[in-house]
C-alpha positions in Angstrom: -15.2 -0.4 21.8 -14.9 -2.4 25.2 -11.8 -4.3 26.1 -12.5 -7.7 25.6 -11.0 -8.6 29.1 -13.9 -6.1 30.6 -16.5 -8.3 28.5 -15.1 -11.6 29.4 -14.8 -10.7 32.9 -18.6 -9.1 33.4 -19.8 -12.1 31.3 -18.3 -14.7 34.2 -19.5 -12.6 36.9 -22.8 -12.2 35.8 -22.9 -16.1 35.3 -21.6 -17.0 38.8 -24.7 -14.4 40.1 -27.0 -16.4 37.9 -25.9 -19.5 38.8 -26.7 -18.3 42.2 -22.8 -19.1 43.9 -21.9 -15.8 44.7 -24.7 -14.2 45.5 -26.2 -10.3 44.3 -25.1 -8.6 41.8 -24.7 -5.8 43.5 -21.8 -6.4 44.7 -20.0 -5.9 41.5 -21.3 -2.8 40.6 -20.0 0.3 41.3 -21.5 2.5 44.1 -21.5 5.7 41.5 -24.3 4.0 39.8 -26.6 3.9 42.9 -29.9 5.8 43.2 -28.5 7.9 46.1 -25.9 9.3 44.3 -28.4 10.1 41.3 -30.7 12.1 43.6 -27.4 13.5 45.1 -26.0 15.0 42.2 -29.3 16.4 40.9 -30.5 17.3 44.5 -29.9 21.2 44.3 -31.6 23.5 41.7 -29.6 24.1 38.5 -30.6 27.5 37.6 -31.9 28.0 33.7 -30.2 31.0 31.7 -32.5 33.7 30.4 -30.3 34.8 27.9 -26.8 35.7 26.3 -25.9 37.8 28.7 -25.6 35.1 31.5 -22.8 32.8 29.2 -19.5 32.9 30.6 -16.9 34.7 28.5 -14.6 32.3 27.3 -10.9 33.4 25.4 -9.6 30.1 23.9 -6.4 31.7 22.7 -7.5 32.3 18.9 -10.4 33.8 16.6 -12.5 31.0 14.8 -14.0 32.4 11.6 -17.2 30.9 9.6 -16.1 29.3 6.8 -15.9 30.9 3.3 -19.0 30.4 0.9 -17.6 31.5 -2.1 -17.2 30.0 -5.7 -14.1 28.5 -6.6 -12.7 30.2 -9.9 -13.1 29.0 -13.3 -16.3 27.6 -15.3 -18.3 25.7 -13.4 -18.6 22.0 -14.4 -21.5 20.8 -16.8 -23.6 18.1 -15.4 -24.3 16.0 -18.3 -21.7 14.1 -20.4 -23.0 14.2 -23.8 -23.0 10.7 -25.8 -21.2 10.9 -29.0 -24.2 11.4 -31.5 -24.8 14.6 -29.8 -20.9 15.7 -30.9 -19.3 14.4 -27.8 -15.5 13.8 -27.2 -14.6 11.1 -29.4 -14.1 7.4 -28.4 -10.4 6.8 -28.4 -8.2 3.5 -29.2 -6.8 1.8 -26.5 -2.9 1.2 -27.3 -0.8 -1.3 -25.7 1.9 -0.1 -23.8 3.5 -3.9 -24.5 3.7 -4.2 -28.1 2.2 -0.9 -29.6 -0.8 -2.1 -31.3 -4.0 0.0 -30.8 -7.2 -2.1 -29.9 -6.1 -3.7 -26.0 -3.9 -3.0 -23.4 -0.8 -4.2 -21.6 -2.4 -6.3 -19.5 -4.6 -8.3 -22.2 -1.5 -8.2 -24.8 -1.0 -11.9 -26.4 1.5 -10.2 -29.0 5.0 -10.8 -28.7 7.5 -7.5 -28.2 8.0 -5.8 -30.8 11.9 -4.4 -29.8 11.1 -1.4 -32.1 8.6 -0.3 -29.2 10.7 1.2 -26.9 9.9 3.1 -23.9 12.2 6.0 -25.2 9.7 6.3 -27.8 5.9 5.2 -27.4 5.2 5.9 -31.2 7.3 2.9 -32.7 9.3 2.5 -35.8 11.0 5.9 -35.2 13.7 4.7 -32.8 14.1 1.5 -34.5 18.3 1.4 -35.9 18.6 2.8 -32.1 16.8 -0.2 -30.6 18.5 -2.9 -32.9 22.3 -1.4 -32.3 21.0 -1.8 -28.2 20.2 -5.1 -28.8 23.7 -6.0 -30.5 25.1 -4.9 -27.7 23.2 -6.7 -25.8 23.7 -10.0 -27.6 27.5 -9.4 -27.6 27.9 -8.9 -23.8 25.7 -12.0 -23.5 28.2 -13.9 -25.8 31.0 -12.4 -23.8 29.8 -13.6 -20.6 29.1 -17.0 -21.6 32.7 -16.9 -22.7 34.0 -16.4 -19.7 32.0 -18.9 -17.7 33.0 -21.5 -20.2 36.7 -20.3 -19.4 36.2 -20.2 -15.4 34.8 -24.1 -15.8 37.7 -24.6 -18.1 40.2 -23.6 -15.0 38.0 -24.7 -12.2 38.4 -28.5 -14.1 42.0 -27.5 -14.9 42.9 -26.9 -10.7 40.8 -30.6 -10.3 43.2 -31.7 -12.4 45.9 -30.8 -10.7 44.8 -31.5 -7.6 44.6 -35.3 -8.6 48.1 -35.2 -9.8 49.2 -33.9 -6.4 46.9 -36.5 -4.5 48.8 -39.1 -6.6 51.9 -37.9 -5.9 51.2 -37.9 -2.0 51.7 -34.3 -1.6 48.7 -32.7 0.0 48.6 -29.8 -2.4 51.7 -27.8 -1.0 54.7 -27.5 -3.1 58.2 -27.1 -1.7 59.8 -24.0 -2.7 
């Protein structure tokens, strides 16, 4: 593809030429694309080859070899996928990777979670005591955490606290030891 600099440029020329300001064309073209150097570069005979025995011998440093036409291994593929009256492969359920229930997928799912589904184990129910002690512990470190933000904004209002007592007192917050 051209530059579009090249384009842009050629376009203006050729529109100052048209306009007639500049003058010929010629000018801006090259003197490579003349007819004198056409007639000069075909001007002497180019001999014709008879045969093979007139190509040059060329070594480029390595042996290039047809390529191999023979079949891959195994069965070859059938053409025709049967339908399923004619005892094709059977249609199978979609299951949801979401909540487990055959029938849609993931991405359709308007079930909740079921917290039995784990991805430990696709099947279900099997895992289920293992997913439900999980979830205690998850449910205790919850209540643990919010215990110990409800104690940080106990102190943080505690050190307020203080601080206004030490305001009052016209101490700006540094005790003499």
């Amino acid at each position: 593809m051209a530059d579009p600099w090249d384009t842009l440029h050629t376009r203006i020329v050729f529109h100052e030429c048209y306009r007639g300001e500049d003058g010929e064309v010629d000018q801006y073209v090259s003197e490579y694309f003349s007819v004198a150097k056409f007639r000069a570069a075909y001007a002497m005979n180019v001999p014709t080859l008879l045969g093979k025995d007139q190509w040059m011998k060329v070594d480029p440093g390595f042996k290039l070899y047809s390529p191999v036409l023979t079949r891959p291994a195994g069965r070859p593929r059938k053409n025709r996928i049967r339908a399923s009256a004619e005892g094709g492969a059977p249609i199978r359920k979609r299951k949801c990777k979401r909540c487990g229930i055959p029938g849609h997928i993931a991405r359709l799912c308007k079930n909740g979670v079921d917290p039995a589904f784990g991805m430990e184990d696709q099947a279900g129910a099997a895992n289920a005591e293992e997913n439900e002690a999980a979830i205690q512990l998850e449910i205790e470190a919850a209540v643990q955490h919010e215990e110990i933000e409800a104690n940080a904004e106990e102190i943080e209002a505690a050190i307020e606290h203080e601080e206004i007592e030490w305001r009052a007192e016209g101490t700006d917050g540094c005790r003499a030891a």
